[in-house]
mmCIF file as gemmi writes it, N, C-alpha and C atoms, coordinates in Angstrom:
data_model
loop_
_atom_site.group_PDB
_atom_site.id
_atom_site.type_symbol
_atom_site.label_atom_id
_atom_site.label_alt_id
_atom_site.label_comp_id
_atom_site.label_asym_id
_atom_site.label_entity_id
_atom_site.label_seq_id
_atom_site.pdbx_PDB_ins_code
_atom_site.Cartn_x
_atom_site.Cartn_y
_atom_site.Cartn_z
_atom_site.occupancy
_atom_site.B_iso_or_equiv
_atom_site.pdbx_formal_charge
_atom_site.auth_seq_id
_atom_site.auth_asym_id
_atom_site.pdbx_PDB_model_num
ATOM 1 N N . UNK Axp A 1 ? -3.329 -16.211 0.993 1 0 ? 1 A 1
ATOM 2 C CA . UNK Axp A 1 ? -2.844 -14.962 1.525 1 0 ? 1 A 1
ATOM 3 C C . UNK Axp A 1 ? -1.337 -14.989 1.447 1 0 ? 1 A 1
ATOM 4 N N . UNK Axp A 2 ? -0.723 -13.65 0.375 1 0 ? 2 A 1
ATOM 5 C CA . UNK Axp A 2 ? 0.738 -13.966 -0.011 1 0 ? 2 A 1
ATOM 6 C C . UNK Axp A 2 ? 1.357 -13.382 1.599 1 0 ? 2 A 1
ATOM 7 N N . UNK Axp A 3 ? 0.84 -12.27 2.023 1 0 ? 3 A 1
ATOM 8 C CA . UNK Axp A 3 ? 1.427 -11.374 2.807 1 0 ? 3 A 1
ATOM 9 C C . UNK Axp A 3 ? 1.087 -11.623 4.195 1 0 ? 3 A 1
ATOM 10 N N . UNK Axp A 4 ? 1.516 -10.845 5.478 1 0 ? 4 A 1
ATOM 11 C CA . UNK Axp A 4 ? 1.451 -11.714 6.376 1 0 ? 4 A 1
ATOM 12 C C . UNK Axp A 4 ? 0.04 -11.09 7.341 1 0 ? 4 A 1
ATOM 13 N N . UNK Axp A 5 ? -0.527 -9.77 6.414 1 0 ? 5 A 1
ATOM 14 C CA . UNK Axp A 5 ? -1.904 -8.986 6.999 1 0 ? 5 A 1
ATOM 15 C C . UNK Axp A 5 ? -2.822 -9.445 5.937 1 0 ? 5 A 1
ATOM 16 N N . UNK Axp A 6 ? -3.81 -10.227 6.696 1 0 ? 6 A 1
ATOM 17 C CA . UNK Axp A 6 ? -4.921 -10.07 5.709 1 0 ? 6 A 1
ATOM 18 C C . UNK Axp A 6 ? -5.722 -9.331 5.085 1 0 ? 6 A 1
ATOM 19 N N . UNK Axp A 7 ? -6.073 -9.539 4.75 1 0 ? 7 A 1
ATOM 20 C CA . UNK Axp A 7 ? -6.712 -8.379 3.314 1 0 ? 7 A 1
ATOM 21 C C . UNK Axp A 7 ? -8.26 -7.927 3.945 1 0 ? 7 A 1
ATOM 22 N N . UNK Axp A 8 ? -9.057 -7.142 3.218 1 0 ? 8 A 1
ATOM 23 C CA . UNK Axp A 8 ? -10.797 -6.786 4.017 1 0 ? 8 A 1
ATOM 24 C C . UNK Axp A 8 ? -11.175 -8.118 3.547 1 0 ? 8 A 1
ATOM 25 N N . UNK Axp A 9 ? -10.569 -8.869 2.647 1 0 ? 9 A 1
ATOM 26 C CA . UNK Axp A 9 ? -11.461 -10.031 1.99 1 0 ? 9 A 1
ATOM 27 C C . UNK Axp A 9 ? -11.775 -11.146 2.993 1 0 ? 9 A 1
ATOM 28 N N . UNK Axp A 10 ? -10.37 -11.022 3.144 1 0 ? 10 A 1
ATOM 29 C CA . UNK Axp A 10 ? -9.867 -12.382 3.973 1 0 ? 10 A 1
ATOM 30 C C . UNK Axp A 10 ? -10.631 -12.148 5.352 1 0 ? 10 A 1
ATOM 31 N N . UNK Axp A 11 ? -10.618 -10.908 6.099 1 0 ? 11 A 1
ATOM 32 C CA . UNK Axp A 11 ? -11.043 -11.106 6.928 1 0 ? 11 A 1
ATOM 33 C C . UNK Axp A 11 ? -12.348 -10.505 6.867 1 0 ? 11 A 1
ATOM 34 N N . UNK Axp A 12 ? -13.007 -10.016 6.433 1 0 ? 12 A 1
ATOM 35 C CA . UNK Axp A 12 ? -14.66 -10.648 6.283 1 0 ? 12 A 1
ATOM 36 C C . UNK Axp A 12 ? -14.984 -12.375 6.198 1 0 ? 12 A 1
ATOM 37 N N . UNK Axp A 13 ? -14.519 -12.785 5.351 1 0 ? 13 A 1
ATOM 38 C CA . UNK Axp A 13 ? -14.371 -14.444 5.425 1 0 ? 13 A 1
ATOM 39 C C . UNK Axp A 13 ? -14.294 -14.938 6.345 1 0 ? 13 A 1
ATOM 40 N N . UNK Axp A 14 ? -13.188 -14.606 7.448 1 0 ? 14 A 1
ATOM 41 C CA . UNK Axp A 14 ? -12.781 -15.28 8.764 1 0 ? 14 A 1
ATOM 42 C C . UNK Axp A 14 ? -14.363 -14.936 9.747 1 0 ? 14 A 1
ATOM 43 N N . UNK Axp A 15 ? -14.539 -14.35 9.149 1 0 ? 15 A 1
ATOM 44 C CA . UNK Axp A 15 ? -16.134 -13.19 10.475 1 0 ? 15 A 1
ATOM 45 C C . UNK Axp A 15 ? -16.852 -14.232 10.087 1 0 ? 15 A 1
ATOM 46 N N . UNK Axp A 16 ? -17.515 -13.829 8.778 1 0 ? 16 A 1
ATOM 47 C CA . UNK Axp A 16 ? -18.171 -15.105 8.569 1 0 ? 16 A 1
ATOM 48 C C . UNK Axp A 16 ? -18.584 -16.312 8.795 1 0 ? 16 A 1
ATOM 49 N N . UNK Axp A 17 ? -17.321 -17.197 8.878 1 0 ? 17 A 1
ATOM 50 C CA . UNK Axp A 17 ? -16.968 -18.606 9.213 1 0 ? 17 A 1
ATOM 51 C C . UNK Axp A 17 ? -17.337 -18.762 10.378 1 0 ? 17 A 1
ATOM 52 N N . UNK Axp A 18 ? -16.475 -17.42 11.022 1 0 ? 18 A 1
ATOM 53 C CA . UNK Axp A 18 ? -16.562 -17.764 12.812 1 0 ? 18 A 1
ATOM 54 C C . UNK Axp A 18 ? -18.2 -17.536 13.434 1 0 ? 18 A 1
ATOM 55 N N . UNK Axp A 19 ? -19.059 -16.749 12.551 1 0 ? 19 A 1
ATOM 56 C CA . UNK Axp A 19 ? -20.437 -16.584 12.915 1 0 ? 19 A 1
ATOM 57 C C . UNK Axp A 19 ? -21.145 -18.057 12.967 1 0 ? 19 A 1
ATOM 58 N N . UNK Axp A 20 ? -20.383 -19.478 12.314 1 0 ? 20 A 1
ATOM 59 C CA . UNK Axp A 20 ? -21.476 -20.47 11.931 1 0 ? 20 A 1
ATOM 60 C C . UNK Axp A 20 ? -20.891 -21.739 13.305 1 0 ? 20 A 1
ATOM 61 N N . UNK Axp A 21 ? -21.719 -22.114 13.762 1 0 ? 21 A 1
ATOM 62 C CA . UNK Axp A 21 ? -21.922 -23.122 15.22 1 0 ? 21 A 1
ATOM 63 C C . UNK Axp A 21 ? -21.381 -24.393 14.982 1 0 ? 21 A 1
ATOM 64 N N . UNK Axp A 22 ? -20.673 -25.53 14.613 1 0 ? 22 A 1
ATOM 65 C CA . UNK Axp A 22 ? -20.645 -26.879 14.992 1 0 ? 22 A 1
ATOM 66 C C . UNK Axp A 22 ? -20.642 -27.537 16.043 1 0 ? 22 A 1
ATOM 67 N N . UNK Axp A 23 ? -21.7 -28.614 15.805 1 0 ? 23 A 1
ATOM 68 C CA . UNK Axp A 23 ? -21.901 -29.167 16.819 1 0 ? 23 A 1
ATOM 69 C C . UNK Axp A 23 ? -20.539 -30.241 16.645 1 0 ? 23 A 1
ATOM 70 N N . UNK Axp A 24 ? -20.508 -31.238 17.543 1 0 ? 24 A 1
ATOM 71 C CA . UNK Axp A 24 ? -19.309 -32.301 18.055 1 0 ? 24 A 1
ATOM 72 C C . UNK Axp A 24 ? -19.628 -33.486 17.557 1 0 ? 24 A 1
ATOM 73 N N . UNK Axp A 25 ? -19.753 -34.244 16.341 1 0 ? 25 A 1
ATOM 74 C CA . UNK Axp A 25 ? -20.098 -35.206 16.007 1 0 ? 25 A 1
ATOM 75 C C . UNK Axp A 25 ? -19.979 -36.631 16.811 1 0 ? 25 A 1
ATOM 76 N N . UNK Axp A 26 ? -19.016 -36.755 17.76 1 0 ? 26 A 1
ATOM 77 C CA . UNK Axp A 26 ? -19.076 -37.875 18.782 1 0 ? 26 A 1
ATOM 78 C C . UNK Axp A 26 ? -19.734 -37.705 19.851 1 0 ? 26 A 1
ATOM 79 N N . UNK Axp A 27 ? -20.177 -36.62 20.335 1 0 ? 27 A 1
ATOM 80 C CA . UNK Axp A 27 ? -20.914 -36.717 21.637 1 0 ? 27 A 1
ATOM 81 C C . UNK Axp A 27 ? -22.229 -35.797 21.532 1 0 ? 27 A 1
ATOM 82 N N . UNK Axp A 28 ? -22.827 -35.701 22.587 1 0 ? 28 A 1
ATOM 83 C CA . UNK Axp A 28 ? -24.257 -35.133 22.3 1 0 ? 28 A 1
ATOM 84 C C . UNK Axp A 28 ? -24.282 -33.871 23.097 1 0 ? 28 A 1
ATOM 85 N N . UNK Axp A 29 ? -23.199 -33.083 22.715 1 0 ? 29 A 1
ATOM 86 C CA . UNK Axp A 29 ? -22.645 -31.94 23.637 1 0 ? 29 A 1
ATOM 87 C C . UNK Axp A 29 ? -24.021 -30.971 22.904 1 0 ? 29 A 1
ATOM 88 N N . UNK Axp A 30 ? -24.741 -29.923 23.51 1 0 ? 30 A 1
ATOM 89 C CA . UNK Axp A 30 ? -25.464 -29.011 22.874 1 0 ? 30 A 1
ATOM 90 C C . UNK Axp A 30 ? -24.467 -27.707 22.499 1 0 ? 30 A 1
ATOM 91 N N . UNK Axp A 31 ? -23.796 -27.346 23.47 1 0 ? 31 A 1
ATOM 92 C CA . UNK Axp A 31 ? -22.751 -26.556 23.141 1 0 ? 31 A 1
ATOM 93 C C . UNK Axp A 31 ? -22.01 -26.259 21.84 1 0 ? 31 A 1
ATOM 94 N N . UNK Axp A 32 ? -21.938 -25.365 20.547 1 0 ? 32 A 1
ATOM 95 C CA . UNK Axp A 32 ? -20.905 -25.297 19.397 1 0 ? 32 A 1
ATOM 96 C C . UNK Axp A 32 ? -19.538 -25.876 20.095 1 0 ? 32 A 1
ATOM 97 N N . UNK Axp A 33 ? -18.644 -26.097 19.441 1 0 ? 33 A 1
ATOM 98 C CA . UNK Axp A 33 ? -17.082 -26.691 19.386 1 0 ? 33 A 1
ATOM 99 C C . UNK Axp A 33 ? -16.624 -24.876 19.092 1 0 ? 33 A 1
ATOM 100 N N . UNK Axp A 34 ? -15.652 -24.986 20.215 1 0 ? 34 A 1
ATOM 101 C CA . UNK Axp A 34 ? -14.592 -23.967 20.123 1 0 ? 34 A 1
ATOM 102 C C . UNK Axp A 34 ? -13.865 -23.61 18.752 1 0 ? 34 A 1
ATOM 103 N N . UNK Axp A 35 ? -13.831 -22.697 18.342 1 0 ? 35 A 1
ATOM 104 C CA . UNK Axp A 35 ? -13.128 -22.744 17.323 1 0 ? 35 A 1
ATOM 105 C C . UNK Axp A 35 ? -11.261 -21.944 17.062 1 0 ? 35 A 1
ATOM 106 N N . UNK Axp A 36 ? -10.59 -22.245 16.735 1 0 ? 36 A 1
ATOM 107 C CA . UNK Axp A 36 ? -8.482 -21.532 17.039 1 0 ? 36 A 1
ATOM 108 C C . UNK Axp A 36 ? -8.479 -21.906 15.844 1 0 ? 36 A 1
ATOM 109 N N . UNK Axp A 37 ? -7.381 -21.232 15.761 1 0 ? 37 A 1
ATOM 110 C CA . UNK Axp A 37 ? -6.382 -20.902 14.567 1 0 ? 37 A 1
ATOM 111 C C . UNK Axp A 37 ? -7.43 -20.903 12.518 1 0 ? 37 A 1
ATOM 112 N N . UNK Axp A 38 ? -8.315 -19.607 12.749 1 0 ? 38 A 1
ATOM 113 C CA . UNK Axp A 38 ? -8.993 -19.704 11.661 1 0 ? 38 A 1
ATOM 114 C C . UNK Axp A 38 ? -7.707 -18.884 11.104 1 0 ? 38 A 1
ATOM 115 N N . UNK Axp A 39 ? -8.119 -19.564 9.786 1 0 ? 39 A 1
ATOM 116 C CA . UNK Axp A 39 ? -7.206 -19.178 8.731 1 0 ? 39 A 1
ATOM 117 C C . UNK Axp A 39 ? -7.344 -19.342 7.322 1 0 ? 39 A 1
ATOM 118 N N . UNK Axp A 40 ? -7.528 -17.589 6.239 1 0 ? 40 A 1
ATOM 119 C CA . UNK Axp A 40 ? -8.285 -17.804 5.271 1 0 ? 40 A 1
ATOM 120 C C . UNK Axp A 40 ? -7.333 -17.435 4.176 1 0 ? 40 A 1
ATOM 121 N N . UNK Axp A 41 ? -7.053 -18.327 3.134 1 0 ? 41 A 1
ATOM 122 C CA . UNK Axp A 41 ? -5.965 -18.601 2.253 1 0 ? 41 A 1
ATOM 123 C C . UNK Axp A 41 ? -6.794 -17.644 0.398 1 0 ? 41 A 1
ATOM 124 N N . UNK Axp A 42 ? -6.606 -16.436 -0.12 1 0 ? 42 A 1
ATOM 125 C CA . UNK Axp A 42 ? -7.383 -16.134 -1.022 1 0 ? 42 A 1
ATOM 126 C C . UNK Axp A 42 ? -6.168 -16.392 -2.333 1 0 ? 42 A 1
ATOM 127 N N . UNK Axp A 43 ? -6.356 -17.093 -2.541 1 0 ? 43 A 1
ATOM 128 C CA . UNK Axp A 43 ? -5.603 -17.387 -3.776 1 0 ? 43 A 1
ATOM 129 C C . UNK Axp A 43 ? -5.984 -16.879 -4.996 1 0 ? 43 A 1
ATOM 130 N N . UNK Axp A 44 ? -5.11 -16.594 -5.387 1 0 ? 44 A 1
ATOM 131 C CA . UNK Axp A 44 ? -5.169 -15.449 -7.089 1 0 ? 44 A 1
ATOM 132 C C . UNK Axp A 44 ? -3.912 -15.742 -8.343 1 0 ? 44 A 1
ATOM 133 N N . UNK Axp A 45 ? -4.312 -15.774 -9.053 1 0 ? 45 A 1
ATOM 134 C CA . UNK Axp A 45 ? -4.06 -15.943 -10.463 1 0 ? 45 A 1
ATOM 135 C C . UNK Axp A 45 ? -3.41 -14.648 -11.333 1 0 ? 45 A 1
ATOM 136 N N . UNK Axp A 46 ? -2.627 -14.344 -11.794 1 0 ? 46 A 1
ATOM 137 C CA . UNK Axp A 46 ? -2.405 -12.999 -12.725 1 0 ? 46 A 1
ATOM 138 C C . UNK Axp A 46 ? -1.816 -13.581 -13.974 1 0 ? 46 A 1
ATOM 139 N N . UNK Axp A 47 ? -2.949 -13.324 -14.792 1 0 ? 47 A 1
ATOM 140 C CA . UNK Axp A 47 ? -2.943 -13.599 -16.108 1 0 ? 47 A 1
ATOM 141 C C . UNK Axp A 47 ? -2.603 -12.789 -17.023 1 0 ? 47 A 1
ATOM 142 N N . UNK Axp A 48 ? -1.312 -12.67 -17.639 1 0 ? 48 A 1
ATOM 143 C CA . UNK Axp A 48 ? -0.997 -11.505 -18.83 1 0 ? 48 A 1
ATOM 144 C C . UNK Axp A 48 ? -0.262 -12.322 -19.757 1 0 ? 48 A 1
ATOM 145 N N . UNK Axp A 49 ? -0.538 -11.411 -20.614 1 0 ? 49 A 1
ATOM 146 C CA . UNK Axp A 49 ? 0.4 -11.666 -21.971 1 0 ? 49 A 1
ATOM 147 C C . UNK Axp A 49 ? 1.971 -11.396 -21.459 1 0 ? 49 A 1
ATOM 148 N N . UNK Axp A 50 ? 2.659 -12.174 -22.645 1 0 ? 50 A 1
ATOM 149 C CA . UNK Axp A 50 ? 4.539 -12.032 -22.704 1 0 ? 50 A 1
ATOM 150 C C . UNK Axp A 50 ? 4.228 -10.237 -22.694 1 0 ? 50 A 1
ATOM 151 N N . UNK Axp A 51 ? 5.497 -9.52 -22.397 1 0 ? 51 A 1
ATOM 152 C CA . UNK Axp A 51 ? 5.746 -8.352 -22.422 1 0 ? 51 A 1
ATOM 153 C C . UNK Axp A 51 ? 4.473 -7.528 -21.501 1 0 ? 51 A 1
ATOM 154 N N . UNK Axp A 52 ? 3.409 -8.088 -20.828 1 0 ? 52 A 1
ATOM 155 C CA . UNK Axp A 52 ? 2.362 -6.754 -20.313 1 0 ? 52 A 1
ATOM 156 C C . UNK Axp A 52 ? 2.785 -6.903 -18.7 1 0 ? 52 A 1
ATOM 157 N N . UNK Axp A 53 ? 2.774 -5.916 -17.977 1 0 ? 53 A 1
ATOM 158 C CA . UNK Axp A 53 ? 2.771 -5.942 -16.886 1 0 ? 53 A 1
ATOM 159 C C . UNK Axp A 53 ? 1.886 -6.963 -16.106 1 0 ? 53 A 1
ATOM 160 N N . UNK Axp A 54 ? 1.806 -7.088 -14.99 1 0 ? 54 A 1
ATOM 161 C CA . UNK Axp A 54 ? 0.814 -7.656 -13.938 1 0 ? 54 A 1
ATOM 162 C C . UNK Axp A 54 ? -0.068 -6.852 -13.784 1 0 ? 54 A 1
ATOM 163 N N . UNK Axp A 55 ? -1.519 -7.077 -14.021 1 0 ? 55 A 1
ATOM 164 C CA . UNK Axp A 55 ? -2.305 -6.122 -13.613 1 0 ? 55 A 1
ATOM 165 C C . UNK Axp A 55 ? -3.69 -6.138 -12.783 1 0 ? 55 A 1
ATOM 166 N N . UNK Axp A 56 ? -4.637 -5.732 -12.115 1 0 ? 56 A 1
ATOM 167 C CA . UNK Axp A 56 ? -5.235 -6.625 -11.324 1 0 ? 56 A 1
ATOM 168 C C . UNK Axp A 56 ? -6.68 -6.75 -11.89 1 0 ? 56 A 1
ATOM 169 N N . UNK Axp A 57 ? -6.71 -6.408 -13.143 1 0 ? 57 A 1
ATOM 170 C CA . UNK Axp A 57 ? -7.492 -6.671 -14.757 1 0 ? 57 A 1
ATOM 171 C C . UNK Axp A 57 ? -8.031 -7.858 -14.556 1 0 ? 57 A 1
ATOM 172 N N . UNK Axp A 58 ? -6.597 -8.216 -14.81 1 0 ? 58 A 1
ATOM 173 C CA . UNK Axp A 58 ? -5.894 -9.849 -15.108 1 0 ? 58 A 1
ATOM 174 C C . UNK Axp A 58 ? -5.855 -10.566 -14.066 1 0 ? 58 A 1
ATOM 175 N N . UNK Axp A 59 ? -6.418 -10.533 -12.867 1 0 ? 59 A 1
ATOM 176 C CA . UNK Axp A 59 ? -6.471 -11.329 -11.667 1 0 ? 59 A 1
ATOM 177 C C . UNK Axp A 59 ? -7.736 -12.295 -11.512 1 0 ? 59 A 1
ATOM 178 N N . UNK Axp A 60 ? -7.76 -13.258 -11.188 1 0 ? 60 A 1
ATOM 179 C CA . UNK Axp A 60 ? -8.702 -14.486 -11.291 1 0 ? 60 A 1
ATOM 180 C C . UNK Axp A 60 ? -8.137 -14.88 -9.815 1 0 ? 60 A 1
ATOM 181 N N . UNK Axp A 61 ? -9.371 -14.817 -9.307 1 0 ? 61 A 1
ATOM 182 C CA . UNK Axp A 61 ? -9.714 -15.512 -7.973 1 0 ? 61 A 1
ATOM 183 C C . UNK Axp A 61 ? -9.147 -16.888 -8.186 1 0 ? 61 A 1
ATOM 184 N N . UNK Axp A 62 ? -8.425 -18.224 -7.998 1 0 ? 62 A 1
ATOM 185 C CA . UNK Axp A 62 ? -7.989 -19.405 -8.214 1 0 ? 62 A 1
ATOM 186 C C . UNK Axp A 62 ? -9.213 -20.437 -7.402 1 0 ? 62 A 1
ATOM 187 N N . UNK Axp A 63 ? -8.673 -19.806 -6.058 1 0 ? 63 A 1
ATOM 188 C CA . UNK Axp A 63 ? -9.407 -20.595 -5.072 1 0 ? 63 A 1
ATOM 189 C C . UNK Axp A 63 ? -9.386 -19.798 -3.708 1 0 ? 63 A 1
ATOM 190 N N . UNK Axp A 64 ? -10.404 -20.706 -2.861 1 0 ? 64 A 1
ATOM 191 C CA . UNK Axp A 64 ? -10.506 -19.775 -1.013 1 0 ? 64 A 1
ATOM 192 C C . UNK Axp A 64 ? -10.537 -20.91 -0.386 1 0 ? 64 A 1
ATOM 193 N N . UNK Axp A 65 ? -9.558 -20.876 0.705 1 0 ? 65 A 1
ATOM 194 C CA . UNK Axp A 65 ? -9.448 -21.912 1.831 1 0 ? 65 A 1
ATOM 195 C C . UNK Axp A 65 ? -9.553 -21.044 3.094 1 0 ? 65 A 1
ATOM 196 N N . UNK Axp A 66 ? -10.401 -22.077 3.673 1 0 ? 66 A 1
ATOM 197 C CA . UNK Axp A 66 ? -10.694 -21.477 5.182 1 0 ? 66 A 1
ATOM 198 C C . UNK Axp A 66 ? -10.509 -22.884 6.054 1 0 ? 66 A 1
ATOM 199 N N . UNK Axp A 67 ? -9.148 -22.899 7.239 1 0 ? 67 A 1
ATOM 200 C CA . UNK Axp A 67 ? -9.063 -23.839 7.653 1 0 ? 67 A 1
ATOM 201 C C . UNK Axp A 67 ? -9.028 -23.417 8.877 1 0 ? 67 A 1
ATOM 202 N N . UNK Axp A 68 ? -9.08 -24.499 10.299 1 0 ? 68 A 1
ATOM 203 C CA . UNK Axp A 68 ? -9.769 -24.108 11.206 1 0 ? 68 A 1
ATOM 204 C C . UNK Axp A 68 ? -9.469 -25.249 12.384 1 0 ? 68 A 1
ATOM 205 N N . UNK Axp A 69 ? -9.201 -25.184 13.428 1 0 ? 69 A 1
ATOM 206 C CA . UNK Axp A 69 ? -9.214 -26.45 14.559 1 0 ? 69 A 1
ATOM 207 C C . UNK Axp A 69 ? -10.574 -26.23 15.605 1 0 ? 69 A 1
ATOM 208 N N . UNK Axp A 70 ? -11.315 -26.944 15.707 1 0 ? 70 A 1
ATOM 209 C CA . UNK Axp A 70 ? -12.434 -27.263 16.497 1 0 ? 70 A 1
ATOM 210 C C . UNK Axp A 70 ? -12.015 -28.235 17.515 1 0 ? 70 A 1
ATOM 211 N N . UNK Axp A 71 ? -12.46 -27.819 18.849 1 0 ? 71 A 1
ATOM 212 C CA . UNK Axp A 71 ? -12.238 -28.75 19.989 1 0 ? 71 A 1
ATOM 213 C C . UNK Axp A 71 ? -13.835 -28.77 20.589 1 0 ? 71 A 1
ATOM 214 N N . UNK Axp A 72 ? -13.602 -29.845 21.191 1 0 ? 72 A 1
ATOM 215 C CA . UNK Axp A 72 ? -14.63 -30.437 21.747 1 0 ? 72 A 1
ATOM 216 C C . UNK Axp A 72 ? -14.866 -29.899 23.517 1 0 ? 72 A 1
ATOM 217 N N . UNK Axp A 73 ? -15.317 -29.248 24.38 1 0 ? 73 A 1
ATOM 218 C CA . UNK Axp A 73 ? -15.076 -28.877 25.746 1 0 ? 73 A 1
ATOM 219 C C . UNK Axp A 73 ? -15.723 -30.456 26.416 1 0 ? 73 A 1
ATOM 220 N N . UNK Axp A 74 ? -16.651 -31.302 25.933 1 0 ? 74 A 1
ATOM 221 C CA . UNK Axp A 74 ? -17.223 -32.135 26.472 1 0 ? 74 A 1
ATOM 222 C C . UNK Axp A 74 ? -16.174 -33.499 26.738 1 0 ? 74 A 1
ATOM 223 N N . UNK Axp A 75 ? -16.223 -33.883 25.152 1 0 ? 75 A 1
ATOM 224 C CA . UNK Axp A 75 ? -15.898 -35.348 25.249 1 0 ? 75 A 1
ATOM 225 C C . UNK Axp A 75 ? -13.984 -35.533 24.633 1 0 ? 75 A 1
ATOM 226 N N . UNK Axp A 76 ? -13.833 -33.627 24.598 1 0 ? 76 A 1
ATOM 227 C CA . UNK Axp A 76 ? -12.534 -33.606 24.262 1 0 ? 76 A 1
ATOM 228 C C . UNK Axp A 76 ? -11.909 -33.626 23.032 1 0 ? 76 A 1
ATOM 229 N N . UNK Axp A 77 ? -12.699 -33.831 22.016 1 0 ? 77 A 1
ATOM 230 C CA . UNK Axp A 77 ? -12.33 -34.371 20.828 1 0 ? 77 A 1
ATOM 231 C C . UNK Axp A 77 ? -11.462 -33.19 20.324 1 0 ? 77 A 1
ATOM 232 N N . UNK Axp A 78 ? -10.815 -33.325 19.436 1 0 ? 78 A 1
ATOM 233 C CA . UNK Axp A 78 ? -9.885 -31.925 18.6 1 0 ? 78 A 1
ATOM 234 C C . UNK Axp A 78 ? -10.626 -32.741 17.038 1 0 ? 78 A 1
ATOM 235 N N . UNK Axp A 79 ? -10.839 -31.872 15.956 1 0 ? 79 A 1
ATOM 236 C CA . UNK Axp A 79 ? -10.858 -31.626 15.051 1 0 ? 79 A 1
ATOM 237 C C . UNK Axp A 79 ? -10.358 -30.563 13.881 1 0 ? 79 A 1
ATOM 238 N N . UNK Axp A 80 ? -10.214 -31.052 12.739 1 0 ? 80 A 1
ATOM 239 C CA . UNK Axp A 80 ? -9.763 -29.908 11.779 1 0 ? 80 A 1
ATOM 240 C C . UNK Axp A 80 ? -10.556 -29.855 10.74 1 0 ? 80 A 1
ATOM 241 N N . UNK Axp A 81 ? -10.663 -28.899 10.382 1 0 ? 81 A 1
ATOM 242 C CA . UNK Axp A 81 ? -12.151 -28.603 9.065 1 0 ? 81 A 1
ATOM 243 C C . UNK Axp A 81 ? -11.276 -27.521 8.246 1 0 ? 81 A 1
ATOM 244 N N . UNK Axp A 82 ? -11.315 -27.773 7.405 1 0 ? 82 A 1
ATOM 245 C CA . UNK Axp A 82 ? -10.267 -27.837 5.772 1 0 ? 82 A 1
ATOM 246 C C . UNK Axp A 82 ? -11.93 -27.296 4.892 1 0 ? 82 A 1
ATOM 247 N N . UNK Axp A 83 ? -11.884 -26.09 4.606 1 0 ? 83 A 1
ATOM 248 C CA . UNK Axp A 83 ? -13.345 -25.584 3.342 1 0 ? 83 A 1
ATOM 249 C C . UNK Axp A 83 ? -12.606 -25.355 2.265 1 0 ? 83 A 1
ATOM 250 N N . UNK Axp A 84 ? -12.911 -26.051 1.317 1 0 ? 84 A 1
ATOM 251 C CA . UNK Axp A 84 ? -11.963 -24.92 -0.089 1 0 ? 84 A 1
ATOM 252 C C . UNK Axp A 84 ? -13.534 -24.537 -1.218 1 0 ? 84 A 1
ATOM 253 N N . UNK Axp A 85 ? -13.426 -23.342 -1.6 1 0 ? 85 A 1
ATOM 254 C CA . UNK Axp A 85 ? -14.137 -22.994 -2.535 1 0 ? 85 A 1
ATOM 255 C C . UNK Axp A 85 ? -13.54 -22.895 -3.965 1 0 ? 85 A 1
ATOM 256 N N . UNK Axp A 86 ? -13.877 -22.969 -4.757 1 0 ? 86 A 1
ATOM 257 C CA . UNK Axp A 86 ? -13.155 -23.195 -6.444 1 0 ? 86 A 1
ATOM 258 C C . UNK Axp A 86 ? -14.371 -22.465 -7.399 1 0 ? 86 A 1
ATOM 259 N N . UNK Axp A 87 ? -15.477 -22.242 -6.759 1 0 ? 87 A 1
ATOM 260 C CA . UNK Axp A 87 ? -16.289 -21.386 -7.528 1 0 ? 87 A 1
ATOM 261 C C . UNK Axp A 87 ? -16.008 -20.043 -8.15 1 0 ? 87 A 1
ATOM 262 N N . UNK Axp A 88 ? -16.714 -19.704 -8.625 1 0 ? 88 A 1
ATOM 263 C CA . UNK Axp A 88 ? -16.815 -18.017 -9.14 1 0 ? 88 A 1
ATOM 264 C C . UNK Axp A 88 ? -16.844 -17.04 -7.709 1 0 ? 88 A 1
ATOM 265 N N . UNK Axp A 89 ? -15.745 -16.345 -7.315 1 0 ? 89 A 1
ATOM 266 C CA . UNK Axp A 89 ? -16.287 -15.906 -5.94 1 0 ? 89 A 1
ATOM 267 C C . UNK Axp A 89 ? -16.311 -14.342 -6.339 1 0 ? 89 A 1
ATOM 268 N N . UNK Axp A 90 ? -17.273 -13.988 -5.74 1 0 ? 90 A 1
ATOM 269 C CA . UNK Axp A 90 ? -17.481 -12.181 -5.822 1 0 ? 90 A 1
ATOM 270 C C . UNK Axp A 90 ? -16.724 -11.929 -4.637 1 0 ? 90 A 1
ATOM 271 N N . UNK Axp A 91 ? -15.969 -10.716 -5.223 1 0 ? 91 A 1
ATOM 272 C CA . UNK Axp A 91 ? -16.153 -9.568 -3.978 1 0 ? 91 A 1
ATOM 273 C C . UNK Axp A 91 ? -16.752 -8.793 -3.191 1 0 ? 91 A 1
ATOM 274 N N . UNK Axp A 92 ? -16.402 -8.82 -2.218 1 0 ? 92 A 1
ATOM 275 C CA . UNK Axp A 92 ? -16.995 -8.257 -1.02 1 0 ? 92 A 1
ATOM 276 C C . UNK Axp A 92 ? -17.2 -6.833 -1.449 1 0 ? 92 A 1
């Protein structure tokens, strides 16, 4: 994300993410882990020839990062979960 509002992309993505539960891998909390500071990175590519404008033709998805801090309410733990996708991604 070049700009400082995310895009419908980006934040459908963030909805997404935030819809899915982790559990706390050190303790036997039943509770999901809290989730702060989601944050979804859509990286893009603009591919043209010498002399053609930028165009969004010519735009190639690069990559999608969705990064994220998870805390623990039980046993306290803080975590960070780093997703990167590099696939073919469709639009929303």
């Amino acid at each position: 994300m070049s700009q400082d509002t995310p895009t419908d992309f980006e934040r459908a993505i963030v909805e997404r993410f935030n819809s899915v539960n982790y559990k706390c891998i050190l303790c036997d909390n039943p509770e999901p882990l809290t989730k702060t500071e989601i944050k979804c990175v859509d990286e893009r590519l603009n591919i043209h020839g010498r002399e053609q404008p930028k165009s969004e033709k010519n735009e190639v998805r690069s990559a999608l990062y969705v990064t994220a801090f998870l805390f623990c309410p039980q046993c306290k733990s803080k975590f960070t979960l780093k997703m990167l996708n590099q696939d073919e991604i469709k639009v929303i």
